[in-house]
N, C-alpha and C positions, 0 to 999 in steps of 0.2 A: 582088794578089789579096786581094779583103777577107774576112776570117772572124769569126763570131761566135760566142760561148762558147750552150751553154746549161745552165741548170743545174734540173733540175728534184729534186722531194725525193719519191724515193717515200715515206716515212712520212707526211708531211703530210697533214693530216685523217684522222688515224687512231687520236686518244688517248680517254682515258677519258670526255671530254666528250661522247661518242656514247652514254655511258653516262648521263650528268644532265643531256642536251639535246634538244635536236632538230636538232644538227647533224648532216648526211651525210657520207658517206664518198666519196672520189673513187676510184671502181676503179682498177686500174693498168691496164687497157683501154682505160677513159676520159682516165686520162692521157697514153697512148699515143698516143692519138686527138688530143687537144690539141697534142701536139708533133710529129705528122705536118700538124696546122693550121699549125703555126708554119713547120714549112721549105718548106710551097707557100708560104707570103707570101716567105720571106725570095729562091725560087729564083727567084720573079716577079721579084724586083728586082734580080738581078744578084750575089745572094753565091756564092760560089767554095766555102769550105767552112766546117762548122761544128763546134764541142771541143763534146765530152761527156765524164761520170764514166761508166761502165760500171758500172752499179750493178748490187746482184745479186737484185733483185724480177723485173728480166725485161723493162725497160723497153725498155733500151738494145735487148736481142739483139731483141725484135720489130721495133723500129724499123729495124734489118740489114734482115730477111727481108721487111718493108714497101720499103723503098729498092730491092730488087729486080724491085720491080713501080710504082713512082713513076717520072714522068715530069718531068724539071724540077727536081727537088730539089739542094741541094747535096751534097757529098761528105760522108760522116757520118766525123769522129774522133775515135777515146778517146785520153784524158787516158792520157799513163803514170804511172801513184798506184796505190798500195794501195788499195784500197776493204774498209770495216772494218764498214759499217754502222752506223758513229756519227756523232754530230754533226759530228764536225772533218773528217769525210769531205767536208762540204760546204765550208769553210775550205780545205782542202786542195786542192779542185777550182779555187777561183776565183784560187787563189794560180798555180796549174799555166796557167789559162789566159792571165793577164797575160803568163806567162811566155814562151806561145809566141803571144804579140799580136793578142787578138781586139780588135777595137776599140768590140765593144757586145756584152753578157750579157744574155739573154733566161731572169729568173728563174720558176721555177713550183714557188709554195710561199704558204703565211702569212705571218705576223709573226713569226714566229721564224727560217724561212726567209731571208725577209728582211735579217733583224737579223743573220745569221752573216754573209752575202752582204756586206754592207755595211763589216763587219769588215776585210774584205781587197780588196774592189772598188778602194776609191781613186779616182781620177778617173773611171773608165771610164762610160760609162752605162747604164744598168740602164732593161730593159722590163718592167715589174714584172705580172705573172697571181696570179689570185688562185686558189688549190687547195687552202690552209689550213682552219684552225677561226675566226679571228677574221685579220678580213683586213680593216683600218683601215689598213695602210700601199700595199699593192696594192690598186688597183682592178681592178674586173670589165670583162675587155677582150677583143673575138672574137681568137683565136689569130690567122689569118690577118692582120689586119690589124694585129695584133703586129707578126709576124713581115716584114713589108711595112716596119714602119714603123722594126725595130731593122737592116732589111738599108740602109735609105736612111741611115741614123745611121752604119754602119759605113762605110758605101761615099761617104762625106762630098757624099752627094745634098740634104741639109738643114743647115744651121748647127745643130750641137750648143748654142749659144750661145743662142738663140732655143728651141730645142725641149727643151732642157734644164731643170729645176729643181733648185738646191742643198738638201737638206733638213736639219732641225733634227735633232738628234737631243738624249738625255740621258745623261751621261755618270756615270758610279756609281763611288763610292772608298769601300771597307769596309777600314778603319783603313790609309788610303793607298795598299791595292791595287786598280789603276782594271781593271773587269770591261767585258766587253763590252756598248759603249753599245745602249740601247735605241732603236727609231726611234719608237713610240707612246706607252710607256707604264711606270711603273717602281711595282710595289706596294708596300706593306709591309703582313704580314699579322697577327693574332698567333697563326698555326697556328704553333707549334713542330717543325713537321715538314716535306718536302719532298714526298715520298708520293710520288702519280701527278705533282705538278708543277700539275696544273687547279687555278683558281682558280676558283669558285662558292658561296662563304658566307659573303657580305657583312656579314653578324653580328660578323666578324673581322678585316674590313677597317682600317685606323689610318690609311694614308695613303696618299693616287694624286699620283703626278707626271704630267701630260702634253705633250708635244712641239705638240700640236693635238687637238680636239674638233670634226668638221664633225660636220655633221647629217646623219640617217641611219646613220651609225656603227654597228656592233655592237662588242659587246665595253665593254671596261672604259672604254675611250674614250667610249662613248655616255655614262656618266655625265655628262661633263663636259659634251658637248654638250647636253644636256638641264638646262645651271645657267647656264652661260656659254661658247655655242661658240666657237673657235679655228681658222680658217684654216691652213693649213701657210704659206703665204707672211707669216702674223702675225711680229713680232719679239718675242711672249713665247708662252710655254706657260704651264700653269695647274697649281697646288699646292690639294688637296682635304683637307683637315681631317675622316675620318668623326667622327658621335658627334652625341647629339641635338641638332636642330635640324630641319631643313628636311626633307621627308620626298621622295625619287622613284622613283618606279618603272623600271627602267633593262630595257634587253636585253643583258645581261650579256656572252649569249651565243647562239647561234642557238635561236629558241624556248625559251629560257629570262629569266623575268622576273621581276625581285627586285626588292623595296623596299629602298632605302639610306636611313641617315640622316645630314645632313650638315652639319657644325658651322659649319665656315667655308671659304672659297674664294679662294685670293690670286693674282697674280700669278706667271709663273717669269719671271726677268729674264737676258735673254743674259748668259752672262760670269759670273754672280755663283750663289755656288758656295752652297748649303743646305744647312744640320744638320740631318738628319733625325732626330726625338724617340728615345731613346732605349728599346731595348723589348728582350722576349722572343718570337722570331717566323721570320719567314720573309719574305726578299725575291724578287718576282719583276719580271722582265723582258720587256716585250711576253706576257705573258699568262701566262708558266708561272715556277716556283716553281724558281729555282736555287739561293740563300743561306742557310743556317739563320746566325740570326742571335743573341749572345749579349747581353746587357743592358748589357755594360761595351765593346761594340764602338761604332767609333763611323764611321756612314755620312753621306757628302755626296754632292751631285746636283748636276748644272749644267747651265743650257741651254745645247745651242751650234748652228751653225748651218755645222756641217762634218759632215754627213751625206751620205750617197750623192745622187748626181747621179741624176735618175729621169726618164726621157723621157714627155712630154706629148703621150700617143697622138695625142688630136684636135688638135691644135696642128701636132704632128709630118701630121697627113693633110691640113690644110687649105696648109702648105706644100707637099708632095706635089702638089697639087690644083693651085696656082697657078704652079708649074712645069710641071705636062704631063709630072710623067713616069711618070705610066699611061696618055699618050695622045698623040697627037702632034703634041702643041704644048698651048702655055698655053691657059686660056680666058677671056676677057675679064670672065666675073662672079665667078670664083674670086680674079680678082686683086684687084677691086672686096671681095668679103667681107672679104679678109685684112689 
């Protein structure tokens, strides 16, 4: 009987950035909404049942009272955890579902969502929905056909092997104790403080590490992308030098547009471990602000390329497709495409 985790963040898109942006808010309705998307694809396919957190927004208990009038759906069940309303809530969750063997996580959150998820997933594979503020590591994907495609992954109707991608990630030691790695993006700022956590005043900016830069990006990632983009399947990330030089105007952030200026731009090399400049400041991780950081402390960065496994919706549908198992039997030019 194959089960899938999911984990969704009700905080996500919900910080101060809504405050100095133009980024939206995702209602817990609408979220509601997406993850009743996600279990017609998964019950289309054959999952038996699916781990949830019981969170206490109200997510879960509507999803109950929806299940009651759903047709097709799998069997909805909660994780046994505390649920605390913080961050490790979501740690905690994905630790719980390894535990009782989901065989694929259907995440819904940002880049920080993300980044916890990643922390304790381990091999498993991750369907990554984007319902953050800066969502460079999740792509924008229809629920349904999500959930479609992490039920085929669980229920071993697709090669994990083929529909899977390994991701890079950046791994942080602030005077040898290693923090949780970042998936996009690792700042250093010289705000002395931690505040709300948003990052928005490039003025202060010192140094971006990035894992990848594609185009189109939002977030601190577009920087990069807008000097020298970065693929995720690349064997390097990119080290950004602010301070005068080169002038761009970046989207920081959703509807938000700032000019940077940027000194130099080098290489990150797999394996090989960075001193980062010595300062009075503040380190953040995929987008938000977790380290104050002291002048005599001394931080390293490294690329590496043991990051979460993350499944390749369209990849994952056009297998789907050349199997026939939304119809019955293969079809002759689906196999030809693939």
């Amino acid at each position: 009987m194959s089960e899938v985790g999911i984990l969704v963040n009700p905080a996500a898109a919900r910080d101060v950035r809504r405050l100095i942006s133009g980024a939206t808010s995702v209602p817990l309705s609408e979220r509601s909404a997406r993850v009743q998307r996600v279990l017609t694809g998964l019950g289309a396919i054959g999952v038996a049942r699916v781990w949830m957190m019981f969170d206490r927004a109200g997510i879960a208990g509507g999803l109950v009272q929806a299940s009651k009038r759903a047709t097709g759906w799998p069997e909805i069940c909660f994780l046994d955890m505390p649920v605390e309303g913080e961050s490790f809530d979501t740690q905690r969750a994905v630790r719980c579902m390894r535990e009782v063997g989901v065989k694929c996580v259907v995440v819904l959150g940002g880049d920080g969502t993300h980044r916890l998820v990643s922390h304790e997933c381990g091999s498993l594979p991750l369907v990554c929905l984007s319902t953050g503020t800066n969502n460079a590591f999740p792509k924008f994907q229809e629920e349904t056909v999500a959930g479609l495609v992490a039920g085929a992954v669980a229920n071993s109707l697709v090669d994990s092997q083929i529909v899977c991608q390994r991701n890079k990630r950046l791994r942080c030691f602030v005077d040898g104790e290693e923090m949780i790695a970042a998936l996009v993006d690792i700042c250093v700022a010289r705000e002395p403080w931690v505040g709300t956590r948003a990052l928005w005043r490039p003025e202060n900016f010192a140094m971006l590490y990035l894992t990848f830069a594609e185009p189109g990006a939002i977030g601190l990632s577009s920087i990069g992308s807008l000097v020298t983009p970065v693929s995720r399947e690349a064997e390097v990330g990119i080290s950004i030098k602010f301070g005068p030089g080169r002038r761009v105007d970046a989207p920081i952030a959703p509807g938000l547009m700032r000019q940077v200026e940027i000194a130099d731009v080098d290489p990150l090399i797999l394996g090989e471990r960075v001193r980062v400049p010595a300062m009075i400041g503040t380190l953040a991780l995929d987008g938000e602000k977790e380290v104050t950081l002291r002048a005599d402390q001394c931080v390293e960065i490294e690329l590496g390329q043991d990051g979460p496994r993350s499944v390749n919706v369209a990849v994952a549908m056009a297998v789907i497709a050349q199997r026939g198992l939304l119809s019955d039997g293969p079809w002759d030019s689906a196999q030809e495409a693939v």
